[in-house]
C-alpha positions as CSV (number, residue, x, y, z in Angstrom):
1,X,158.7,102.3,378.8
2,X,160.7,105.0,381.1
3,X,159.9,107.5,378.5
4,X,156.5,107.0,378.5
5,X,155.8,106.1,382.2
6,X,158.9,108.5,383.9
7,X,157.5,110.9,386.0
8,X,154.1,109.3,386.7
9,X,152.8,107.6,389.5
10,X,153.3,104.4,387.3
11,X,156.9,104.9,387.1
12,X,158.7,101.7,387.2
13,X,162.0,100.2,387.4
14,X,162.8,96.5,386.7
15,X,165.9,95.6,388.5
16,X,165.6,91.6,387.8
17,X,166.8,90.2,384.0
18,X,165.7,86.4,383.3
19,X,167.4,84.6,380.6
20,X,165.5,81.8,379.4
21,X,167.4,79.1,376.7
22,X,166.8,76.2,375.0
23,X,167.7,73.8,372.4
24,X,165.9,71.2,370.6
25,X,167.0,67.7,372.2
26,X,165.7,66.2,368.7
27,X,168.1,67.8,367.2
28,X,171.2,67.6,369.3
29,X,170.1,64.8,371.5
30,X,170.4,64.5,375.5
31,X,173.4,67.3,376.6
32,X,173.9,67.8,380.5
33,X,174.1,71.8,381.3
34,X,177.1,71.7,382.4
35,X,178.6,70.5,378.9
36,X,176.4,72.7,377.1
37,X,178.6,75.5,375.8
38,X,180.9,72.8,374.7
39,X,178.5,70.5,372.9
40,X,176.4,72.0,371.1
41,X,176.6,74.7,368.1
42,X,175.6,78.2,369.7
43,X,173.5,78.7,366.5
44,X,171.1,75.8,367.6
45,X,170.0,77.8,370.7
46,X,166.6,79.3,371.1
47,X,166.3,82.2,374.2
48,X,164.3,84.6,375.6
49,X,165.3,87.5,377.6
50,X,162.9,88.8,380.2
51,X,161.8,91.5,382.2
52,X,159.0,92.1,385.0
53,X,156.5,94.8,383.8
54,X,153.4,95.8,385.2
55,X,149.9,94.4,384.3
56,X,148.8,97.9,383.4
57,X,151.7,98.0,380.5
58,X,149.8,97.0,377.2
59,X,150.5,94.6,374.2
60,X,149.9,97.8,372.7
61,X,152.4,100.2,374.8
62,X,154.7,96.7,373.5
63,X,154.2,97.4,370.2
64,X,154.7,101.6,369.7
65,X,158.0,100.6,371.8
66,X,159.2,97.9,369.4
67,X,158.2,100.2,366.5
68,X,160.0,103.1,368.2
69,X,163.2,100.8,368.5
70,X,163.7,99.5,364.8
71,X,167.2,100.2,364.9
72,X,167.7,97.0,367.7
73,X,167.7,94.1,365.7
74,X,165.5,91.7,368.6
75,X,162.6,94.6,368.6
76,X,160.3,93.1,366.0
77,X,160.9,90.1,369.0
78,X,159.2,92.7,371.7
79,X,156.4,90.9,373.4
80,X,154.2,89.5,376.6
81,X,154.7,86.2,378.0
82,X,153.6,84.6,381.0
83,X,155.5,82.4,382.9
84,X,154.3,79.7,385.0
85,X,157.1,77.3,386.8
């Protein structure tokens, strides 16, 4: 995205990374937070890594970015998501 939008008026810079995980209680059942890490199996967790774009970046600008990054293994991954809390 600073390739294509560097230099432009719609240059932008996201300074803020969110890490969203999960697991699936049904299959480890209840585990506080805290014990986490030493609970359950690492493999068994489902995450999300986040960034803030603008609106005006596309599901299609997404897409000729993930194709343009093959070579990271999470770009076929490369998507919008909205996040309510």
């Amino acid at each position: 995205m600073q390739k294509k939008y560097g230099g432009t008026e719609q240059a932008f810079i996201s300074q803020v990374v969110e890490i969203f995980y999960w697991f699936d209680e049904e299959q480890t059942g209840f585990v506080d937070i805290g014990e986490f890490y030493t609970t359950v199996d690492l493999e068994q967790l489902h995450y999300r890594i986040a960034i803030r774009i603008p609106e005006y970046v596309s599901d299609k600008d997404i897409q000729e970015i993930a194709q343009r990054s093959a070579e990271n293994p999470f770009s076929r991954d490369f998507g919008r998501f909205t996040y309510t809390a």
